[in-house]
TORPA-805835 format. One record per residue (C-alpha): chain; x, y, z; residue number from 1; residue in three letters. Coordinates in nm, 2 decimals, m for minus. Layout:
ROMI  ch       u       v       w    i   aa
ROMI   A       X       Y       Z  NUM  ALA
...
REM end
This chain:
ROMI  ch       u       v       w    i   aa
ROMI   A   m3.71   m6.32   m3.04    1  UNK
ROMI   A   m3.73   m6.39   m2.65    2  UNK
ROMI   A   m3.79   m6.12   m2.40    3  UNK
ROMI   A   m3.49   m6.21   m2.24    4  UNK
ROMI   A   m3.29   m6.16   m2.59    5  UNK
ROMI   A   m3.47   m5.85   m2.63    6  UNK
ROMI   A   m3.41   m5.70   m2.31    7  UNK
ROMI   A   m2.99   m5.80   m2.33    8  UNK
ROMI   A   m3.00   m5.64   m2.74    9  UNK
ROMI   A   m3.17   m5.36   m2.56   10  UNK
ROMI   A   m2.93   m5.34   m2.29   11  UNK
ROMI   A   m2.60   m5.38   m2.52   12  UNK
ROMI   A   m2.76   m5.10   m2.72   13  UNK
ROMI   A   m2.77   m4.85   m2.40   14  UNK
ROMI   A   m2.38   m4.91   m2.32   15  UNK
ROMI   A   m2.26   m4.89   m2.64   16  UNK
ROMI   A   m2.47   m4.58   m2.64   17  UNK
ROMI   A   m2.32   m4.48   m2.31   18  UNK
ROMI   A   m1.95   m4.54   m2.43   19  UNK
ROMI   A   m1.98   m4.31   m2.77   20  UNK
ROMI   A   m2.14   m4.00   m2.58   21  UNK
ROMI   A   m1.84   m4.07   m2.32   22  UNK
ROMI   A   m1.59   m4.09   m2.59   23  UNK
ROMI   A   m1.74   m3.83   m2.77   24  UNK
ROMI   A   m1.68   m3.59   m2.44   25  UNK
ROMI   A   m1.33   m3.67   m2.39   26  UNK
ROMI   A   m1.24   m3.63   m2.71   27  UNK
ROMI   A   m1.46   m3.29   m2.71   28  UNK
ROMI   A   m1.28   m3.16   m2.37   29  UNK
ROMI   A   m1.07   m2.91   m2.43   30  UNK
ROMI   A   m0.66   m3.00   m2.40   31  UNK
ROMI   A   m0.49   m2.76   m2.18   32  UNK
ROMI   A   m0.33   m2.51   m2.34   33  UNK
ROMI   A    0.05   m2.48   m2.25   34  UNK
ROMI   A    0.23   m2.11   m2.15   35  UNK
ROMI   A    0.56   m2.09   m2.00   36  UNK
ROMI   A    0.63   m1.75   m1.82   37  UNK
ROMI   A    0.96   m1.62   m1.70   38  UNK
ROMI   A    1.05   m1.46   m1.43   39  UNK
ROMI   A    1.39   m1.28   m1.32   40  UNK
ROMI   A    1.45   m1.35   m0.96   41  UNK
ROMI   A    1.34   m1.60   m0.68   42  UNK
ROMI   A    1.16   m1.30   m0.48   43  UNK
ROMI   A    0.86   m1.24   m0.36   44  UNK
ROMI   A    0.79   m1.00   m0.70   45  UNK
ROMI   A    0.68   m1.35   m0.85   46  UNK
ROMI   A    0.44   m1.40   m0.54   47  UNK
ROMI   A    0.14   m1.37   m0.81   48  UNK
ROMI   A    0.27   m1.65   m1.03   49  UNK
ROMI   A    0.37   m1.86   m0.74   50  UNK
ROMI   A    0.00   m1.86   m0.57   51  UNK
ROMI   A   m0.15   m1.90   m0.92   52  UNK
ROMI   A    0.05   m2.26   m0.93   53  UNK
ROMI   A    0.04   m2.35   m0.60   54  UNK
ROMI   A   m0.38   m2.30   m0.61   55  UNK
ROMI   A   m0.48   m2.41   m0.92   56  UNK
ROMI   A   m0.56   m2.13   m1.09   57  UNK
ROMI   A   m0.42   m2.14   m1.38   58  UNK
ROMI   A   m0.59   m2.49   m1.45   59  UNK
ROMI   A   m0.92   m2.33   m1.37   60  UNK
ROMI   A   m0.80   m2.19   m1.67   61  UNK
ROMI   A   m0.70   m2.48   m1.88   62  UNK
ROMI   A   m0.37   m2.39   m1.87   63  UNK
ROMI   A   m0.07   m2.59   m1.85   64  UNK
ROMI   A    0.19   m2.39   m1.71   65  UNK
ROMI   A    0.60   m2.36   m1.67   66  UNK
ROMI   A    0.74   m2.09   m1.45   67  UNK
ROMI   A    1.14   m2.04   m1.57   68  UNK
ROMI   A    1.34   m1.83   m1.41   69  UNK
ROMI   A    1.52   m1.64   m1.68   70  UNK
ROMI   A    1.79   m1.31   m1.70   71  UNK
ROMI   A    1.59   m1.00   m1.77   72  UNK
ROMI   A    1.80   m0.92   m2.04   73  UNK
ROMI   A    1.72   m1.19   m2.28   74  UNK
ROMI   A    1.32   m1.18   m2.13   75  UNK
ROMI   A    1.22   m0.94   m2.48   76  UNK
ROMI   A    1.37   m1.19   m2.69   77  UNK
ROMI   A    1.24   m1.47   m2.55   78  UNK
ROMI   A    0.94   m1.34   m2.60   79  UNK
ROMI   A    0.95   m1.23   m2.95   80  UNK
ROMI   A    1.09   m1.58   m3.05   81  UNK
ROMI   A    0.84   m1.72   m2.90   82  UNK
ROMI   A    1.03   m1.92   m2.64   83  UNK
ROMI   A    0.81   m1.86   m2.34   84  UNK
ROMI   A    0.46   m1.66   m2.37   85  UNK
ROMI   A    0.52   m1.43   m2.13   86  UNK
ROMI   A    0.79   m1.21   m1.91   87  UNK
ROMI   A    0.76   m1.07   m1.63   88  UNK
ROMI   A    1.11   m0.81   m1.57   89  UNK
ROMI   A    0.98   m0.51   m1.62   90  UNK
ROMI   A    1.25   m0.21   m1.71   91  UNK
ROMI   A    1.43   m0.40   m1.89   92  UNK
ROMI   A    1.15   m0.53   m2.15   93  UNK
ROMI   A    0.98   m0.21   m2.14   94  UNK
ROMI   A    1.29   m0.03   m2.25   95  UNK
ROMI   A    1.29   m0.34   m2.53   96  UNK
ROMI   A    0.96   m0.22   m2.65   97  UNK
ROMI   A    1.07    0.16   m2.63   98  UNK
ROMI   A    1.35    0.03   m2.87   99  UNK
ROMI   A    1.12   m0.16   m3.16  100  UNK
ROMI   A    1.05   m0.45   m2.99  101  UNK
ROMI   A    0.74   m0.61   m3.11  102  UNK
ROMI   A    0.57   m0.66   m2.77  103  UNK
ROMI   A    0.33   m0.51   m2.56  104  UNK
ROMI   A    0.30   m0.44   m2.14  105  UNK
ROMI   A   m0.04   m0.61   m2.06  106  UNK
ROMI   A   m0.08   m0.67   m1.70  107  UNK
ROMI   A    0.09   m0.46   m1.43  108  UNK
ROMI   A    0.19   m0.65   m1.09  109  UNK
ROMI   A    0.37   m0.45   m0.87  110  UNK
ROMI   A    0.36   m0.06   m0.94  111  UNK
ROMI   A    0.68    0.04   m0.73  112  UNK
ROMI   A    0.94   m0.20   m0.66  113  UNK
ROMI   A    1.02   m0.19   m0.24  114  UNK
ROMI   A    1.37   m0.16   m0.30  115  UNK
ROMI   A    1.65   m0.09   m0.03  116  UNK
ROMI   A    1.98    0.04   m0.06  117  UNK
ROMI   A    2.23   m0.26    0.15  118  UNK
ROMI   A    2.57   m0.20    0.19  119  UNK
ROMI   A    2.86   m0.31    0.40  120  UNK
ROMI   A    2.88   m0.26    0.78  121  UNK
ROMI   A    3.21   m0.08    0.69  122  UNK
ROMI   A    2.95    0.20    0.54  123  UNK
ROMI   A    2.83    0.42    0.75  124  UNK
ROMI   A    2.75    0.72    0.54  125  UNK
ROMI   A    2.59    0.76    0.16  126  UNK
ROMI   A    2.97    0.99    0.09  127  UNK
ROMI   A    3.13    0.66    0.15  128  UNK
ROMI   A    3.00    0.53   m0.13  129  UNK
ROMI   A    3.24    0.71   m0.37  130  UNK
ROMI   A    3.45    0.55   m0.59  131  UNK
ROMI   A    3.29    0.19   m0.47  132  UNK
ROMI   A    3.10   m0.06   m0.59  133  UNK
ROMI   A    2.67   m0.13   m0.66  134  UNK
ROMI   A    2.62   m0.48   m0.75  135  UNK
ROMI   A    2.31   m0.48   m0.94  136  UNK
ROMI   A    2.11   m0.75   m1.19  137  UNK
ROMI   A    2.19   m0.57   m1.51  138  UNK
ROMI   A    2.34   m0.25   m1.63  139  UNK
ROMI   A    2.06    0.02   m1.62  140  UNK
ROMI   A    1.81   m0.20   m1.49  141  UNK
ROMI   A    1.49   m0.14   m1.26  142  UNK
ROMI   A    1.74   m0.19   m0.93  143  UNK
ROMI   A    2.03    0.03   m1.05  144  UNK
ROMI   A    1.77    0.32   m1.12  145  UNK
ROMI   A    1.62    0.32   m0.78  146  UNK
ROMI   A    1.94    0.28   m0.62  147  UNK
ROMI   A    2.06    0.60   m0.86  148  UNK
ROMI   A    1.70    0.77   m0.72  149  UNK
ROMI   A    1.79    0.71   m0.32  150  UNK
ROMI   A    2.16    0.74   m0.33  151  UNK
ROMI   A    2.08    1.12   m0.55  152  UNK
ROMI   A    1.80    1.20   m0.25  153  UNK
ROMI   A    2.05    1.15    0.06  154  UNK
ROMI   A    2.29    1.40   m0.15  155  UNK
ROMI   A    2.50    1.13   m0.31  156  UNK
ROMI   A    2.61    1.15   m0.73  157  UNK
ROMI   A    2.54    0.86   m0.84  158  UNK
ROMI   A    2.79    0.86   m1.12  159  UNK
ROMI   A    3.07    0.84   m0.81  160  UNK
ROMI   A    2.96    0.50   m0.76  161  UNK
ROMI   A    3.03    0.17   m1.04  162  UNK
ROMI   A    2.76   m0.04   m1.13  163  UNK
ROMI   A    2.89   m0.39   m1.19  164  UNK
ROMI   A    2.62   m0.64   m1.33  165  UNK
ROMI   A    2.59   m0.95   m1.08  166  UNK
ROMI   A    2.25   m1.16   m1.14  167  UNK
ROMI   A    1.95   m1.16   m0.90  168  UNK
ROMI   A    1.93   m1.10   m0.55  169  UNK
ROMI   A    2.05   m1.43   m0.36  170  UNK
ROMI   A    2.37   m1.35   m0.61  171  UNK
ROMI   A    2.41   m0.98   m0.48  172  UNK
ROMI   A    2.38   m1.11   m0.13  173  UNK
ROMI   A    2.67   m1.31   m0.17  174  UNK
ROMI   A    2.86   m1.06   m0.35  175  UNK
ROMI   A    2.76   m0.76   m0.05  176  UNK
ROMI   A    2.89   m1.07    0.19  177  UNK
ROMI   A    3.20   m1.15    0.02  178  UNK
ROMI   A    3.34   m0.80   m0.02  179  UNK
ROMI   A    3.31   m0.85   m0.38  180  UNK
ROMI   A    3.07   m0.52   m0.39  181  UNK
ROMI   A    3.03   m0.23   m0.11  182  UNK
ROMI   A    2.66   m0.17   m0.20  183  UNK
ROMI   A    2.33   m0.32   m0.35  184  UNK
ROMI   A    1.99   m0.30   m0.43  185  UNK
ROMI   A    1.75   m0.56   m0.37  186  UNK
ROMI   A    1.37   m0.59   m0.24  187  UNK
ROMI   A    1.20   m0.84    0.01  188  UNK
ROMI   A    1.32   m1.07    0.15  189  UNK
ROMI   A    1.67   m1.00    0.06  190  UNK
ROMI   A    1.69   m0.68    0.26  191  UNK
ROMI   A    1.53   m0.81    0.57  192  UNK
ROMI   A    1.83   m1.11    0.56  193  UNK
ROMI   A    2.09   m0.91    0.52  194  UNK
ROMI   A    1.95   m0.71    0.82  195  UNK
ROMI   A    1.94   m1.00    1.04  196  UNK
ROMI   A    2.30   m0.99    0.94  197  UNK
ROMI   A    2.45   m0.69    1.04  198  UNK
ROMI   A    2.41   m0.56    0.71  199  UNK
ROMI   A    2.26   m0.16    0.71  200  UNK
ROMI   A    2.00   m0.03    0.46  201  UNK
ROMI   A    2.13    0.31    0.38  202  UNK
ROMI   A    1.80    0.43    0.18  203  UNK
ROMI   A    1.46    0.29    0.10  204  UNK
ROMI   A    1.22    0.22    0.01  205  UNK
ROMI   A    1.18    0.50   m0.26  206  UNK
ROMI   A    0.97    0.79   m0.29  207  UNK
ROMI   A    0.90    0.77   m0.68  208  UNK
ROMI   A    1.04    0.42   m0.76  209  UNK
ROMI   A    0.95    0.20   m1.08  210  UNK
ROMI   A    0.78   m0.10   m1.16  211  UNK
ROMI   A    0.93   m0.43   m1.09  212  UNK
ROMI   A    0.72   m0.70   m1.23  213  UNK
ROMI   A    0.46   m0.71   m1.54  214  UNK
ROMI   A    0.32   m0.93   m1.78  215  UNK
ROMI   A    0.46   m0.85   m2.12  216  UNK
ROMI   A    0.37   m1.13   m2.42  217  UNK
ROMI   A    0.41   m1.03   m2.80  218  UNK
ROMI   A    0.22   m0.87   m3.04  219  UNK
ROMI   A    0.21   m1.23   m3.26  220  UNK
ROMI   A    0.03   m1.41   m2.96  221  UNK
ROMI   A   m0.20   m1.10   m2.89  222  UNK
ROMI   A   m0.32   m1.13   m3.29  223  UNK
ROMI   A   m0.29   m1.46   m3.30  224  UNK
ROMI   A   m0.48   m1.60   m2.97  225  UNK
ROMI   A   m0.62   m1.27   m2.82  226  UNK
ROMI   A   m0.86   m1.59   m2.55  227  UNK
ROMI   A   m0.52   m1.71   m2.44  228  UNK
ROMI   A   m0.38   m1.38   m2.27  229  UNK
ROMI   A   m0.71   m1.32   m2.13  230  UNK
ROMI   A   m0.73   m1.64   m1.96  231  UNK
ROMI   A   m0.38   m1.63   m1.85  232  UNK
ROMI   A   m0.45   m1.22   m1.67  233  UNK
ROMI   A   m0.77   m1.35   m1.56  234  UNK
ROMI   A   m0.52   m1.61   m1.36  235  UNK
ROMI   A   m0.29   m1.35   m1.28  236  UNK
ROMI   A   m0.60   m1.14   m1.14  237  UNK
ROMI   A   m0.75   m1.42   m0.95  238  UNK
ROMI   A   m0.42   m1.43   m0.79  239  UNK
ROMI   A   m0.38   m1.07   m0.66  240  UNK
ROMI   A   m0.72   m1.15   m0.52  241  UNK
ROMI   A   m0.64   m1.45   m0.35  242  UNK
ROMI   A   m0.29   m1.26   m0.22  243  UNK
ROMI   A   m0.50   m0.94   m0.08  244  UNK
ROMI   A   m0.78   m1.14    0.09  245  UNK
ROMI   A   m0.58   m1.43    0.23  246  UNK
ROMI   A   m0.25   m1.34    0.42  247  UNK
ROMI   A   m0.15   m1.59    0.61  248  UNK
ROMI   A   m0.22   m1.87    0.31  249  UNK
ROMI   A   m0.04   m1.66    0.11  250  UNK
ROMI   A    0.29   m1.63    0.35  251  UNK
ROMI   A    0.28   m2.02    0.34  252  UNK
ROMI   A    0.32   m2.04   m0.02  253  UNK
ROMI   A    0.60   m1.78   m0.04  254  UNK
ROMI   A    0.71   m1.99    0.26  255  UNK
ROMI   A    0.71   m2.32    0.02  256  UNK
ROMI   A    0.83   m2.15   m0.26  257  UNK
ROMI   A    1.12   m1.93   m0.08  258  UNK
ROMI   A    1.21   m2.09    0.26  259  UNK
ROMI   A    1.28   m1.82    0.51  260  UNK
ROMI   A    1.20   m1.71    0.88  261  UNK
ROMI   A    0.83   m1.65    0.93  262  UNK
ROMI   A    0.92   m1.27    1.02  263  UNK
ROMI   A    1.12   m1.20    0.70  264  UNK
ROMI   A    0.79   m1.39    0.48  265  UNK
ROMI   A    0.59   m1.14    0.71  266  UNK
ROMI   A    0.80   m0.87    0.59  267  UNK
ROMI   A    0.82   m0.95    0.24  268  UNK
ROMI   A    0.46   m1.01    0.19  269  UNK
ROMI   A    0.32   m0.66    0.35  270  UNK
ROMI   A    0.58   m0.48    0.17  271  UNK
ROMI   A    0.47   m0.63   m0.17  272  UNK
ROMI   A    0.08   m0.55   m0.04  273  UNK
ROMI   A    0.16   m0.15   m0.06  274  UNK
ROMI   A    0.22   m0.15   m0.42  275  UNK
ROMI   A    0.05   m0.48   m0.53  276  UNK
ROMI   A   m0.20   m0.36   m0.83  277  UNK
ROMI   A   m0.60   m0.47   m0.77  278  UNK
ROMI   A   m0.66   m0.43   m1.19  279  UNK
ROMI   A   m0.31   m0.46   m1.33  280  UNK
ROMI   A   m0.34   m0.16   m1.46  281  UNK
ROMI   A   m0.16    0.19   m1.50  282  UNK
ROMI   A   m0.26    0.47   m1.62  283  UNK
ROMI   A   m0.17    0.67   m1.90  284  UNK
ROMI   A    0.06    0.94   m1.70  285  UNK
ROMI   A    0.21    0.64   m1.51  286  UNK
ROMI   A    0.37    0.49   m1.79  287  UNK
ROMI   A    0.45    0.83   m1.95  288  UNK
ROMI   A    0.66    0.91   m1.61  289  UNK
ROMI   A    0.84    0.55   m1.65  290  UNK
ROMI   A    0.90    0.62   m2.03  291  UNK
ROMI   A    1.07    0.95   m1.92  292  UNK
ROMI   A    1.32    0.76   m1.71  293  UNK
ROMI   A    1.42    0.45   m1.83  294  UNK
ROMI   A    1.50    0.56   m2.20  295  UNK
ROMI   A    1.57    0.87   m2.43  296  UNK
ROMI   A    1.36    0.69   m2.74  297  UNK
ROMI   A    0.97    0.73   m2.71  298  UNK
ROMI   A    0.69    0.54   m2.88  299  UNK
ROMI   A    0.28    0.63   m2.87  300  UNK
ROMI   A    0.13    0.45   m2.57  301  UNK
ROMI   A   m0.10    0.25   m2.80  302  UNK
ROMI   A    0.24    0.10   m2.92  303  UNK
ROMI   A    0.33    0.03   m2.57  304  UNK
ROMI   A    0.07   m0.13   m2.37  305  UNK
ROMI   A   m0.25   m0.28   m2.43  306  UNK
ROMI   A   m0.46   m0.35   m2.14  307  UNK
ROMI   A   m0.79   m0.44   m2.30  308  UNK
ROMI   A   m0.74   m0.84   m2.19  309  UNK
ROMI   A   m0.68   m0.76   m1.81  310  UNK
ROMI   A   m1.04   m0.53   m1.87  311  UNK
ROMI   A   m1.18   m0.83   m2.00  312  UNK
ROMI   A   m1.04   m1.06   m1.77  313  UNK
ROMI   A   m1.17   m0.84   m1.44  314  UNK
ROMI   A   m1.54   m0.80   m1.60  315  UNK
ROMI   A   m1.56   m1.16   m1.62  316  UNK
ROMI   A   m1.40   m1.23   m1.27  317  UNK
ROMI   A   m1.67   m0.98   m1.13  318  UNK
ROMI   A   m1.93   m1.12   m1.33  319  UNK
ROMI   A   m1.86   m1.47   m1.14  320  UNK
ROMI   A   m1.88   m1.28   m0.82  321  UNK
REM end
């Protein structure tokens, strides 16, 4: 055999060499995982979810994700079937799991929802109110509670007043505009736009309030793929990070996601700050409270919430610090 020969065998060798290691680390890499998370309203409540696509975060993860924007009411069932991974409504998936659901609160966002009380220019005190109409996004839900809590504090029964179930909050805009309602309940940026349209907040934003926006996945994916809801909080914690250190990027996503004036982003996104959670965690007495108030059936916390993947999540996020 010529040196020349040898040296090209040699050569062919190395590359062939070269192309199984590179094969063997493609085929090796790990395929992002895909989640699909819903979310009730186009407000800035889903800020968190919006900076964690917009960034990247959740492929720092290796997650392939799909933000849908869903009605609270079928959020707990979408969940248990499996149909998205996670939900984000809180009330009304929280009073799911008071009922039997099999699901569990894992993440917190937003400990009090900002939420105003809006009504017609017509309205120009609480008394007014009787015998009219509160558009809200379901019957019972996080909105129609606080709006019972405000209304009740500026002396006002709220069982003078008739909850009709609308949608979101672009939806009980319109119906406040149209005359369809007298009153609603919505937070950032809705309030700020009606506002701007001659439209008085009568109360807000409340004293006690109630969470607005969670993570809540079931107790099949928890057993099942216990990594997966840690990377996705991890995400989710990144996020509220990202969103507490870095204003005025963070007003340009919600500007991308939600166009609106600059002010009214402003507005939305220092309201959201006050209650925004730096753990996404509550305490035991915290969720106790919110049991009290949003249902007469009770279940042991441990049923309830488990918040051992957000732990997780934030000792590995401060470990990479």
């Amino acid at each position: 055999m010529t040196a020349n020969l040898a040296i090209g065998l040699f050569a062919s060798v190395l590359c062939i060499g070269d192309s199984l290691i590179l094969d063997s680390r493609a085929q090796g890499a790990e395929t992002p995982q895909r989640i699909r998370i819903a979310y009730a309203s186009r407000s800035s409540s889903a800020m968190p979810q919006y900076v964690a696509q917009t960034k990247g975060f959740f492929k720092l993860e290796g997650l392939e994700t799909e933000l849908i924007q869903m009605n609270p009411r079928l959020g707990a069932t979408a969940v248990v079937n499996g149909d998205v991974s996670f939900a984000t409504p809180f009330v009304s998936i929280f009073r799911g799991i008071l009922q039997g659901f099999p699901i569990k609160l894992v993440f917190v966002h937003l400990k009090k929802g900002p939420y105003y009380v809006m009504v017609r220019p017509e309205i120009k005190d609480v008394q007014q109110l009787k015998s009219k109409k509160l558009g809200v996004a379901t019957i019972k839900g996080a909105d129609q509670l606080v709006a019972e809590e405000l209304l009740q504090a500026k002396g006002f029964n709220p069982s003078l007043i008739q909850a009709v179930a609308i949608g979101d909050g672009p939806v009980r805009m319109q119906a406040l505009i149209s005359g369809a309602v007298e009153a609603i309940c919505v937070a950032p940026p809705h309030d700020l736009l009606l506002k701007r349209m001659g439209y008085p907040a009568l109360a807000g934003p409340p004293e006690v309030g109630l969470p607005v926006a969670g993570m809540f996945t079931s107790d099949r994916l928890l057993h099942e793929n216990p990594q997966l809801v840690r990377r996705t909080l991890k995400t989710m914690l990144r996020s509220h990070q990202y969103i507490f250190g870095n204003k005025q990027e963070s007003i340009q996503i919600l500007l991308k996601w939600l166009p609106q004036p600059l002010e009214i982003a402003e507005h939305s996104y220092e309201t959201e700050l006050r209650t925004l959670t730096r753990d996404g965690q509550m305490t035991d007495a915290e969720l106790e409270a919110v049991i009290n108030r949003v249902a007469d059936k009770k279940r042991p916390l441990d049923e309830v919430r488990d918040f051992t993947p957000a732990r997780q999540a934030l000792k590995e996020l401060q470990a990479e610090k």
